[in-house]
VOPAGU-2260 file (C-alpha; in pm, 1 decimal, decimal comma):
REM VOPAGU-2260
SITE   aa  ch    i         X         Y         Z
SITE  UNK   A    0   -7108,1   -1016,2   -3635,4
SITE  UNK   A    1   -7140,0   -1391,3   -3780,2
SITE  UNK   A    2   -7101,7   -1669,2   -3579,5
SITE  UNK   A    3   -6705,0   -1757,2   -3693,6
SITE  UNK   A    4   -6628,1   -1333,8   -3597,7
SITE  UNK   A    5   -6725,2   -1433,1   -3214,6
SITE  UNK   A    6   -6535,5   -1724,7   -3211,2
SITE  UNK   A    7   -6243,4   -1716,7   -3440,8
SITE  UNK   A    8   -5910,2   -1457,2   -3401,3
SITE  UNK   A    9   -5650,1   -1329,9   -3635,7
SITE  UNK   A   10   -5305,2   -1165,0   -3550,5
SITE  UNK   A   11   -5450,1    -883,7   -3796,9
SITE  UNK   A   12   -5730,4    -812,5   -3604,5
SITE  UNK   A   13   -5541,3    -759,0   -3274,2
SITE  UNK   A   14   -5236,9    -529,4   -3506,9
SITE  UNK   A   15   -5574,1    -368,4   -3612,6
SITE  UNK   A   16   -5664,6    -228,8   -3220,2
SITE  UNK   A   17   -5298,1     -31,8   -3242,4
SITE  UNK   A   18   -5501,6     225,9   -3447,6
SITE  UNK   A   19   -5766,4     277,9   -3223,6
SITE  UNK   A   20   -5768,6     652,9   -3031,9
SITE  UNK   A   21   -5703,0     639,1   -2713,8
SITE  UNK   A   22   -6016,8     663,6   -2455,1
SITE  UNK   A   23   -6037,8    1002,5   -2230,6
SITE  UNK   A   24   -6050,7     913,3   -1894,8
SITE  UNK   A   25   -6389,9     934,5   -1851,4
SITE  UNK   A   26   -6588,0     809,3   -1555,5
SITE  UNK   A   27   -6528,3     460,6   -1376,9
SITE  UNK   A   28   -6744,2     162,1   -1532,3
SITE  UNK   A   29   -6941,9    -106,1   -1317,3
SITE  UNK   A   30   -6708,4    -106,9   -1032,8
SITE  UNK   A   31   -6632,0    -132,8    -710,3
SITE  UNK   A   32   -6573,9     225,8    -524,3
SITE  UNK   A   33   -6174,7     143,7    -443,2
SITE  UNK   A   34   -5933,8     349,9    -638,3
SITE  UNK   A   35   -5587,0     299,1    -517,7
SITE  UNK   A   36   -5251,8     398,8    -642,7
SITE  UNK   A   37   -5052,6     598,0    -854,4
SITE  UNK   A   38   -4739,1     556,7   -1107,4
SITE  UNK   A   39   -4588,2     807,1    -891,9
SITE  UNK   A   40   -4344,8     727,1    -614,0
SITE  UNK   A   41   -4451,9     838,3    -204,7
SITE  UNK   A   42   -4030,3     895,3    -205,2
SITE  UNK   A   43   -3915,3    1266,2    -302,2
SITE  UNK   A   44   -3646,7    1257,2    -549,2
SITE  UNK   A   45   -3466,2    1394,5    -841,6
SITE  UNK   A   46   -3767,2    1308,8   -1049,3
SITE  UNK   A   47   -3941,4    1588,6   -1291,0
SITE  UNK   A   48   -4267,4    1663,1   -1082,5
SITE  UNK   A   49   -4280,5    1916,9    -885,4
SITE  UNK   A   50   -4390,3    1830,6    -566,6
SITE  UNK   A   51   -4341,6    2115,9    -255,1
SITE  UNK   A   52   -4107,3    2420,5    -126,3
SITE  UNK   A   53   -3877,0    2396,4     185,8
SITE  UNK   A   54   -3634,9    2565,4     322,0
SITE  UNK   A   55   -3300,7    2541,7     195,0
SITE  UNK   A   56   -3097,7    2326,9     397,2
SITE  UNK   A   57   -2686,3    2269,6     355,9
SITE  UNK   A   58   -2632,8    2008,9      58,0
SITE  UNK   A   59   -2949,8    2100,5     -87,2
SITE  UNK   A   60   -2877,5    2119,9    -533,6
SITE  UNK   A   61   -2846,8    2478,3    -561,3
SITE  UNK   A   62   -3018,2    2467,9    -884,6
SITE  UNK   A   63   -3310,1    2337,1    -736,7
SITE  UNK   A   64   -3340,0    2650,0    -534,2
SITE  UNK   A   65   -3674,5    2843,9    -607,8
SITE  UNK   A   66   -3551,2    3212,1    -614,6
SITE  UNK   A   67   -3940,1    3349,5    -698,1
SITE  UNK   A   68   -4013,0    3145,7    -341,9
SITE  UNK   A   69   -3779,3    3315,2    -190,8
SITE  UNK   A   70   -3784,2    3664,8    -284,4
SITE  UNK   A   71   -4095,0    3654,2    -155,2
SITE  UNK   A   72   -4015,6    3464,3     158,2
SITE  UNK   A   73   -3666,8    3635,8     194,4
SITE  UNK   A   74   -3504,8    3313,0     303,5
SITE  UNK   A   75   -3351,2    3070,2      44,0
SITE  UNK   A   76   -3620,9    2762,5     -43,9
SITE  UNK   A   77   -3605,4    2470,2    -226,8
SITE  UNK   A   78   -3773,4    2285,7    -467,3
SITE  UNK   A   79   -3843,3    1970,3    -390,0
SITE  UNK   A   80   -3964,0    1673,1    -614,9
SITE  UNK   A   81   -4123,2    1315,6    -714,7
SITE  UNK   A   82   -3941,3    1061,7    -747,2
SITE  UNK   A   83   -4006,5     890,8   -1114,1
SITE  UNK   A   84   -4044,2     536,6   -1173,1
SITE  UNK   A   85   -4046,1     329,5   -1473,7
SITE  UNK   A   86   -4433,8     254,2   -1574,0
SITE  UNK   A   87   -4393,6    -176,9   -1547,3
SITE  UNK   A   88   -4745,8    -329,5   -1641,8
SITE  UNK   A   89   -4857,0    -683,8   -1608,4
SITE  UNK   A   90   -5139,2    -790,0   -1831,0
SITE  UNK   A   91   -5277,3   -1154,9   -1736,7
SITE  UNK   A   92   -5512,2   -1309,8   -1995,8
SITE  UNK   A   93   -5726,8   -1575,6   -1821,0
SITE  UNK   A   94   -5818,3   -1842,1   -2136,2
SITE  UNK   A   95   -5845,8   -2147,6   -1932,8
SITE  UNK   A   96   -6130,8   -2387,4   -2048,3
SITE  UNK   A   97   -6395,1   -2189,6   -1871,1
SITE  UNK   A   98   -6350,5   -1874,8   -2089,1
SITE  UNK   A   99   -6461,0   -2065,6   -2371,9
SITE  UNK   A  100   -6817,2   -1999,5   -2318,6
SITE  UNK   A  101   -7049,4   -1711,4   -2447,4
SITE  UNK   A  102   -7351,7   -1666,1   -2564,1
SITE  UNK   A  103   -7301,1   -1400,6   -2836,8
SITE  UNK   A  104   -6941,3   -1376,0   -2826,2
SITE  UNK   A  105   -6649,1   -1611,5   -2638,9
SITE  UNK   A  106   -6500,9   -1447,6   -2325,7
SITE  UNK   A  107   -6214,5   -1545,0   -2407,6
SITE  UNK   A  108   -6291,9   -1369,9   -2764,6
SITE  UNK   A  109   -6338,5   -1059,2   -2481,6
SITE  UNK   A  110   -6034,8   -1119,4   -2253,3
SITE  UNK   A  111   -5818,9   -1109,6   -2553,7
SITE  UNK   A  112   -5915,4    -857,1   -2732,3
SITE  UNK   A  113   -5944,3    -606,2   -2415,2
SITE  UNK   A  114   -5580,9    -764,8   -2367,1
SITE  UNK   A  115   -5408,9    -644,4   -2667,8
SITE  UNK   A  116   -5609,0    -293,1   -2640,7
SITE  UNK   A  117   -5351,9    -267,5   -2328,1
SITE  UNK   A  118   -5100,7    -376,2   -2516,8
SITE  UNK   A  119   -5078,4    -117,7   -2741,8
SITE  UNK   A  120   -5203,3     175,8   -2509,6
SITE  UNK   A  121   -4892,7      22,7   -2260,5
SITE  UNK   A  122   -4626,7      26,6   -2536,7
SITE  UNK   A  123   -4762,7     345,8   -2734,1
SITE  UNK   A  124   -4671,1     529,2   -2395,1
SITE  UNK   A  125   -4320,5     346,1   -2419,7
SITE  UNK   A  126   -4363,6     181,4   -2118,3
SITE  UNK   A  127   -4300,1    -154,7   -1976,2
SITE  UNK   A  128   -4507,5    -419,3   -2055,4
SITE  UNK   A  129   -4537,8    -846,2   -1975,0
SITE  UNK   A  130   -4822,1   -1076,6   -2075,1
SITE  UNK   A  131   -4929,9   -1353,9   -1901,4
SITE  UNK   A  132   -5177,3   -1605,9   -2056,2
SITE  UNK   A  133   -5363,3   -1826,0   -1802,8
SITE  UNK   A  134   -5395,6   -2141,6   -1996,2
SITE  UNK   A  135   -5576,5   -2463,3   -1928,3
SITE  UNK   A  136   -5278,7   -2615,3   -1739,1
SITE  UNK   A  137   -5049,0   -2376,3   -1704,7
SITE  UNK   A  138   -4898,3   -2010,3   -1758,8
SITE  UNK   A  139   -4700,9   -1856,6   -2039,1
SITE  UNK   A  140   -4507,3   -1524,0   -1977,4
SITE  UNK   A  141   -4384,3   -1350,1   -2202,2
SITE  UNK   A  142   -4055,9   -1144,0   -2243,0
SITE  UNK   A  143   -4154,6    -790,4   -2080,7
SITE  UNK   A  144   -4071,0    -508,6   -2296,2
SITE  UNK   A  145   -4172,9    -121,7   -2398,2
SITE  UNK   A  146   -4127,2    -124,4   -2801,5
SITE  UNK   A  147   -4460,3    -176,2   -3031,0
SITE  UNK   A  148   -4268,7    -519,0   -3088,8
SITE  UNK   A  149   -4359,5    -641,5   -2723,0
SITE  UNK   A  150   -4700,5    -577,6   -2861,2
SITE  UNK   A  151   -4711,0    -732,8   -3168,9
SITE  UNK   A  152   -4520,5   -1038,6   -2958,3
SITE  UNK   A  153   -4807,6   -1065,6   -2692,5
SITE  UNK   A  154   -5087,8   -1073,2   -2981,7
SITE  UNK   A  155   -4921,9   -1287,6   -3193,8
SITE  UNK   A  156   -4914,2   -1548,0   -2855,8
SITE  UNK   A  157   -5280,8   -1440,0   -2750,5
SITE  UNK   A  158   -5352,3   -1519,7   -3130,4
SITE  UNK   A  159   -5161,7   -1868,4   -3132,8
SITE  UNK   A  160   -5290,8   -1979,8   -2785,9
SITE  UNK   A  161   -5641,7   -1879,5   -2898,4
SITE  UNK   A  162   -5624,0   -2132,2   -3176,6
SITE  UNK   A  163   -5448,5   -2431,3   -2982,7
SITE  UNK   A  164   -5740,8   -2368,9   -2720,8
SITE  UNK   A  165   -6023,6   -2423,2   -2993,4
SITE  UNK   A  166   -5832,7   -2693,6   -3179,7
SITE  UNK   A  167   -5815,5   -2857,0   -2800,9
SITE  UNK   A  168   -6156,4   -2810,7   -2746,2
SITE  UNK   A  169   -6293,8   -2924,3   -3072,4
SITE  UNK   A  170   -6048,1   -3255,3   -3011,8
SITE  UNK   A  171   -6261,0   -3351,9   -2692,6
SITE  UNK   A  172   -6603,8   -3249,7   -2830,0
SITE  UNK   A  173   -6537,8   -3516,2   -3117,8
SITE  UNK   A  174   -6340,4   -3774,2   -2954,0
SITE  UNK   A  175   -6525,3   -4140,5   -2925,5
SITE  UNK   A  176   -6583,5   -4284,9   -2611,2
SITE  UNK   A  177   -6350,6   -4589,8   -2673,7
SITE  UNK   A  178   -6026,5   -4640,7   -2492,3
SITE  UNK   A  179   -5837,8   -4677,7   -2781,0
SITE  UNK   A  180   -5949,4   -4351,1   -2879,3
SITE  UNK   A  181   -5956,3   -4190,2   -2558,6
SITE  UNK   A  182   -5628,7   -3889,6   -2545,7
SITE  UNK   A  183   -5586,5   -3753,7   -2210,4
SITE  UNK   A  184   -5638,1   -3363,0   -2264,5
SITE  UNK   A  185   -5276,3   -3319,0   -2133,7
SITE  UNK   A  186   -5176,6   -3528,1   -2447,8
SITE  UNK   A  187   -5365,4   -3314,7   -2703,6
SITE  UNK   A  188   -5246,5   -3033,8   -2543,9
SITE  UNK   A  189   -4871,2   -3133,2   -2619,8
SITE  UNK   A  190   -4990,6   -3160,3   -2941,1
SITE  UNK   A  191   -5151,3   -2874,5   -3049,6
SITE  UNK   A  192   -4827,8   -2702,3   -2833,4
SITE  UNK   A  193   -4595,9   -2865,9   -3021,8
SITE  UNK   A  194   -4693,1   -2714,9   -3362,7
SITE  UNK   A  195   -4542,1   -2407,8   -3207,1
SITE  UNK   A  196   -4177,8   -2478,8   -3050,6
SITE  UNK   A  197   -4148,7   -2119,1   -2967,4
SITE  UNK   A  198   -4475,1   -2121,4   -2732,5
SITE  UNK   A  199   -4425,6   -2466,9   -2611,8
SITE  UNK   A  200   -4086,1   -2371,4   -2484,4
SITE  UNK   A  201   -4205,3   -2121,6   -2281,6
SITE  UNK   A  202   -4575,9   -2296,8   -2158,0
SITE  UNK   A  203   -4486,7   -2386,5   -1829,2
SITE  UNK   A  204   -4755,9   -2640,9   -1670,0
SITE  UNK   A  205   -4920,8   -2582,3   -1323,8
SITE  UNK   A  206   -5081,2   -2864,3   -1129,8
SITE  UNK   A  207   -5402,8   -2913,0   -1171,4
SITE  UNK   A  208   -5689,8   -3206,8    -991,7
SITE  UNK   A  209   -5952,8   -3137,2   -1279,0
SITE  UNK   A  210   -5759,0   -3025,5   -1648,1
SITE  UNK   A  211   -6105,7   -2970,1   -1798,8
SITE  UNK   A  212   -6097,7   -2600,6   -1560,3
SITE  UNK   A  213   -5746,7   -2535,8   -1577,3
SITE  UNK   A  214   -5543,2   -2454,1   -1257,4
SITE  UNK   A  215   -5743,7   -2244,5    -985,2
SITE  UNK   A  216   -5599,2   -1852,0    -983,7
SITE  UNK   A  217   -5485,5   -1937,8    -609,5
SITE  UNK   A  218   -5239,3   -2173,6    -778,6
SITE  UNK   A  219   -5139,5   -1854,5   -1076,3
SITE  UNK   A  220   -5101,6   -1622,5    -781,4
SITE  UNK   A  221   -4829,3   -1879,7    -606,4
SITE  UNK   A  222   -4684,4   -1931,9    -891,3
SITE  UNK   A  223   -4590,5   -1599,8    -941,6
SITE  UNK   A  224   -4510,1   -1487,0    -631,6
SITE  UNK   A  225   -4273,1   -1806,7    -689,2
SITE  UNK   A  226   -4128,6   -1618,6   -1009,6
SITE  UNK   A  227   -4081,4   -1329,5    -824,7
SITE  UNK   A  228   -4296,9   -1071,6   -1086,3
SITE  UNK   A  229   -4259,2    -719,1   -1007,9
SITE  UNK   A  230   -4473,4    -457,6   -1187,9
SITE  UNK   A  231   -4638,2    -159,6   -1072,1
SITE  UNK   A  232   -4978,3    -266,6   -1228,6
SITE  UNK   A  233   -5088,3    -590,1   -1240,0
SITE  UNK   A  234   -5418,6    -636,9   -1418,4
SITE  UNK   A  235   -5644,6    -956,3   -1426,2
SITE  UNK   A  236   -5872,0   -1007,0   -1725,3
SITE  UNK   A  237   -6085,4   -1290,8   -1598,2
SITE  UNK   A  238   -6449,8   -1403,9   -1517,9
SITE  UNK   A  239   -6311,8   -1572,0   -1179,0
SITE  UNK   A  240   -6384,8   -1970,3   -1242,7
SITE  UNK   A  241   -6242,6   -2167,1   -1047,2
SITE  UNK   A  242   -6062,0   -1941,6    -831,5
SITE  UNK   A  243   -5966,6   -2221,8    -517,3
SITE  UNK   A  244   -6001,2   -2205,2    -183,0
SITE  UNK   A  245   -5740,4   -1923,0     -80,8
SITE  UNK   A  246   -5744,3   -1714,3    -392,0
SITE  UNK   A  247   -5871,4   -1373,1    -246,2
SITE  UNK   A  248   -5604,8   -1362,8     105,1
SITE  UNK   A  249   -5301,4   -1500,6    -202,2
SITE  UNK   A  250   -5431,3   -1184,9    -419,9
SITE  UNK   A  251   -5489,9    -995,0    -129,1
SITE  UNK   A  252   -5098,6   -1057,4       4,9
SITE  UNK   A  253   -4956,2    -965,4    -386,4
SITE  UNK   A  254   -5188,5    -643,3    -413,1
SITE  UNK   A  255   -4964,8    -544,2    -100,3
SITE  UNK   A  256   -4685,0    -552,2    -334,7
SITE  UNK   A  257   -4817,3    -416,3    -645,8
SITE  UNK   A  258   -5124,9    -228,6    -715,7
SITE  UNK   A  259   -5371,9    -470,1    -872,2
SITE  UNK   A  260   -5681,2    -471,4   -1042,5
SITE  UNK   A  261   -5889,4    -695,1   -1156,7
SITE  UNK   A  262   -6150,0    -696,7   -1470,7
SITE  UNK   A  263   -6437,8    -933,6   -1467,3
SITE  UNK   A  264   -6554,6   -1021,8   -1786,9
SITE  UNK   A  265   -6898,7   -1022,3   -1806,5
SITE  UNK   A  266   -7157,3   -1208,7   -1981,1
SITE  UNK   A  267   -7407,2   -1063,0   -2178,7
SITE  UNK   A  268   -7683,9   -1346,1   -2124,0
SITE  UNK   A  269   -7613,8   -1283,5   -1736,7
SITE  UNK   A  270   -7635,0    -927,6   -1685,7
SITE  UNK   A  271   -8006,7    -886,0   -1688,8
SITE  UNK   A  272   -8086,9   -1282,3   -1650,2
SITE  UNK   A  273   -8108,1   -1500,9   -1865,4
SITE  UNK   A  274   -8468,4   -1543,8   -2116,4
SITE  UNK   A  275   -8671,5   -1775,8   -2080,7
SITE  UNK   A  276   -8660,3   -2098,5   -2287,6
SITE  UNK   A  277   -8488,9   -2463,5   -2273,7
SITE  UNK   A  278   -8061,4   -2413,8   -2258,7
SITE  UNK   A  279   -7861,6   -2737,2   -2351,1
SITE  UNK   A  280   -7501,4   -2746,9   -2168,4
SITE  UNK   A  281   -7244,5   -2979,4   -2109,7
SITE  UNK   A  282   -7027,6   -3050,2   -1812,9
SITE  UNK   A  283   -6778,4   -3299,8   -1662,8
SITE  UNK   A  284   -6811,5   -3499,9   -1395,5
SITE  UNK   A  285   -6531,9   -3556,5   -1131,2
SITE  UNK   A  286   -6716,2   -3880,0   -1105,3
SITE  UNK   A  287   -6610,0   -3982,3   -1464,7
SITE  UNK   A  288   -6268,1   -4108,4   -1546,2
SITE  UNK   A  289   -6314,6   -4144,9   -1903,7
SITE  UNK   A  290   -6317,7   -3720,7   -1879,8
SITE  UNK   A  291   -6614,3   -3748,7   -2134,4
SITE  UNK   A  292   -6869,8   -3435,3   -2145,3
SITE  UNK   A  293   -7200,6   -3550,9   -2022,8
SITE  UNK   A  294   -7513,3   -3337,1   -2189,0
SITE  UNK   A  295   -7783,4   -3129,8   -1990,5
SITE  UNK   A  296   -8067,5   -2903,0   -2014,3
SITE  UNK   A  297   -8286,9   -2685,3   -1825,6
SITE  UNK   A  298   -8578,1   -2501,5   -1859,1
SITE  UNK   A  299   -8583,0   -2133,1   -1748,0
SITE  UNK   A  300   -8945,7   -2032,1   -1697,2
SITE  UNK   A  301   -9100,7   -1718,0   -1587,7
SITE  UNK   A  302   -9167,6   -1837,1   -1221,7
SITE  UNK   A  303   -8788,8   -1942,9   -1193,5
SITE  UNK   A  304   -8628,7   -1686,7   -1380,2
SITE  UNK   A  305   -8743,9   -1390,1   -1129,4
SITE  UNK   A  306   -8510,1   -1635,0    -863,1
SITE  UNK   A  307   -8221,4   -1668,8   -1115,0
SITE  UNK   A  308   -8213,7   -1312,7   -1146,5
SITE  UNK   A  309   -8199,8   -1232,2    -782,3
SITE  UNK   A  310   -7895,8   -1493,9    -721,5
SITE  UNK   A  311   -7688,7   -1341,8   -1024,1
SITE  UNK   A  312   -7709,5    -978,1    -813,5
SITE  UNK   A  313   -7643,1   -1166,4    -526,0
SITE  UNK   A  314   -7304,4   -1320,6    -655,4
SITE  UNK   A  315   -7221,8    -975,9    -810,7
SITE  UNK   A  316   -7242,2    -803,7    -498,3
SITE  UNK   A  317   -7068,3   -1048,3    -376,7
SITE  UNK   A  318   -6776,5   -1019,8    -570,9
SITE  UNK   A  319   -6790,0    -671,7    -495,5
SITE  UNK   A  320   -6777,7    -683,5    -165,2
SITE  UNK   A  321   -6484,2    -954,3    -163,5
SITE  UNK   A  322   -6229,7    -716,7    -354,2
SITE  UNK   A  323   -6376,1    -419,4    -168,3
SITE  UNK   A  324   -6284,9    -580,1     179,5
SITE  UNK   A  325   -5943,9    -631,0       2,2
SITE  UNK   A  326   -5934,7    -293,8     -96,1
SITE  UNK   A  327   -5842,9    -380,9    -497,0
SITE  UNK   A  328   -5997,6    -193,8    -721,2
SITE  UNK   A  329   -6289,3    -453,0    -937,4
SITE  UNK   A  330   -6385,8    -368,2   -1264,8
SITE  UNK   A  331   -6644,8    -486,6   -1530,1
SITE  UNK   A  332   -6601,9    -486,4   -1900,4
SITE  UNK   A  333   -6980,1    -457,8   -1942,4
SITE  UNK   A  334   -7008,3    -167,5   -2088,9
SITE  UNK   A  335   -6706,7    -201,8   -2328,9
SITE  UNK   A  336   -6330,5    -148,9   -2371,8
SITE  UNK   A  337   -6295,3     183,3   -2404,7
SITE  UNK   A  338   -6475,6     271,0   -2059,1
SITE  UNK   A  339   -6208,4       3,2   -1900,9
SITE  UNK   A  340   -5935,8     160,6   -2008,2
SITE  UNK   A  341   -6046,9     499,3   -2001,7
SITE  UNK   A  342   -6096,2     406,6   -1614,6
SITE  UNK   A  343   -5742,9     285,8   -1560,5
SITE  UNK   A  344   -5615,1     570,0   -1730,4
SITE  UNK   A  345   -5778,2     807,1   -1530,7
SITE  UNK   A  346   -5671,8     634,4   -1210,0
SITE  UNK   A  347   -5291,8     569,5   -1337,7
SITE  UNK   A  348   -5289,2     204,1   -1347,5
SITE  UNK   A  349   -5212,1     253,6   -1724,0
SITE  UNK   A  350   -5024,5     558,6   -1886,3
């Protein structure tokens, strides 16, 4: 993979993933041990899956009655069933400013690619599906729907937000320091936006203190709770920057109301710890109200990088143990796309 594959994306690539096969539902991948939830309804129905035999009781369908059951039983029983419910799946694309990092490839390269692999699995199944892209300052969500058009909708806006994001970013890595030349990031975004009417028309901006991390996923999960969003699998592709203060008890009360899993994406240079040898980074400083990137370094040696490696497990198992308490399943793209899915297949948070 050259260094333009990791970073760049083209609508044909994501149309591309529709041809994929479809993973077994093989074991769970670098997770958490909750598993909750089913497409099926707790409410017996008229659905198509059979569910138990009763006796028959007045009003009971007569052509529900099991006559095998009861020849054998000599009293009349009754079939009775699952209720069936439409398959609604929420896919939420975190590509806020943080996602833009990577050592071999971009999470957000990840997150959007993993993203339109649901896509198509969703829609190839015929059922319901809604995108959501986290963006730097705000949310776009798109028109739900079941068709392979919903699908080729939702890439074509992963694809067009993917490039407004770099064309951002490359805007504030090569702006001066000068105040004539100084554009706000809101104002750049408006501009890259605005090359697309359709997109800008439905970006809707969240508040955010600092734009250069986007708004925190406490302030997504409002929002949508605000927008009312009902689905019967909501799935966050994310690597959890910047989540704010309240994020796990918000995500904690919407998991009551739809089943809800999240996906950390994961970063290669992290999983095992990071080599040793000088890294150059840049960050902002809240300090700074010219928003200009200031430049770092630092030096991981042998002595520190035992440390390092001990606080990454540390904050893994922590993150664990924060979704476990909540009782949503947590997931890890670590060891590709096709485990992740294969997962959610098996445990009927996708068809």
């Amino acid at each position: 993979m050259t260094h333009s594959d990791a970073i760049n994306i083209s609508v044909e690539q994501l149309l591309e993933l529709r041809h994929l096969p479809t993973p077994v539902k093989g074991r769970t991948p670098d997770s958490n041990s909750i598993w909750l939830g089913s497409f099926s309804s707790k409410k017996r129905g008229q659905g198509s899956d059979y569910d138990d035999v009763r006796l028959y009781s007045r009003g009971d369908d007569i052509r529900h009655i099991d006559w095998r059951a009861s020849a054998r039983m000599t009293d009349l029983h009754t079939r009775l069933y699952r209720d069936q419910k439409e398959h609604r799946i929420t896919v939420l694309c975190d590509l806020r400013a943080g996602m833009y990092t990577g050592s071999t490839t971009l999470r957000a390269y990840n997150a959007i690619m993993l993203a339109a692999r649901m896509l198509w699995q969703v829609c190839r199944q015929n059922s319901r599906a809604t995108l959501v892209i986290i963006g730097f300052s705000g949310i776009d969500i798109l028109e739900p729907g079941s068709s392979y058009s919903t699908a080729i909708r939702g890439c074509s806006a992963l694809e067009k937000y993917h490039q407004h994001a770099l064309q951002l970013l490359r805007n504030q890595n090569h702006r001066t320091s000068g105040t004539a030349h100084n554009k706000t990031v809101a104002a750049q975004q408006q501009d890259v936006l605005s090359s697309d009417p359709s997109l800008k028309s439905r970006y809707q901006q969240l508040d955010t203190t600092h734009w250069h991390m986007g708004p925190t996923l406490e302030r997504v999960v409002r929002h949508l709770d605000e927008k009312g969003l009902s689905t019967s699998s909501m799935l966050w592709l994310t690597a959890l920057d910047n989540t704010g203060n309240h994020f796990y008890e918000s995500l904690g009360l919407m998991a009551n109301r739809n089943s809800t899993v999240v996906i950390y994406i994961d970063e290669a240079l992290l999983q095992d710890a990071v080599q040793t040898g000088d890294y150059h980074y840049q960050y902002y400083a809240d300090t700074n109200p010219m928003n200009i990137p200031q430049k770092r370094s630092i030096r991981i040696t042998r002595k520190n990088k035992a440390a390092l490696k001990l606080l990454l497990e540390q904050a893994r198992q922590q993150r664990i143990a924060n979704f476990d308490k909540l009782m949503i399943p947590f997931l890890s793209n670590a060891h590709g796309d096709n485990a992740v899915i294969a997962a959610l297949r098996r445990e009927a948070f996708i068809p």
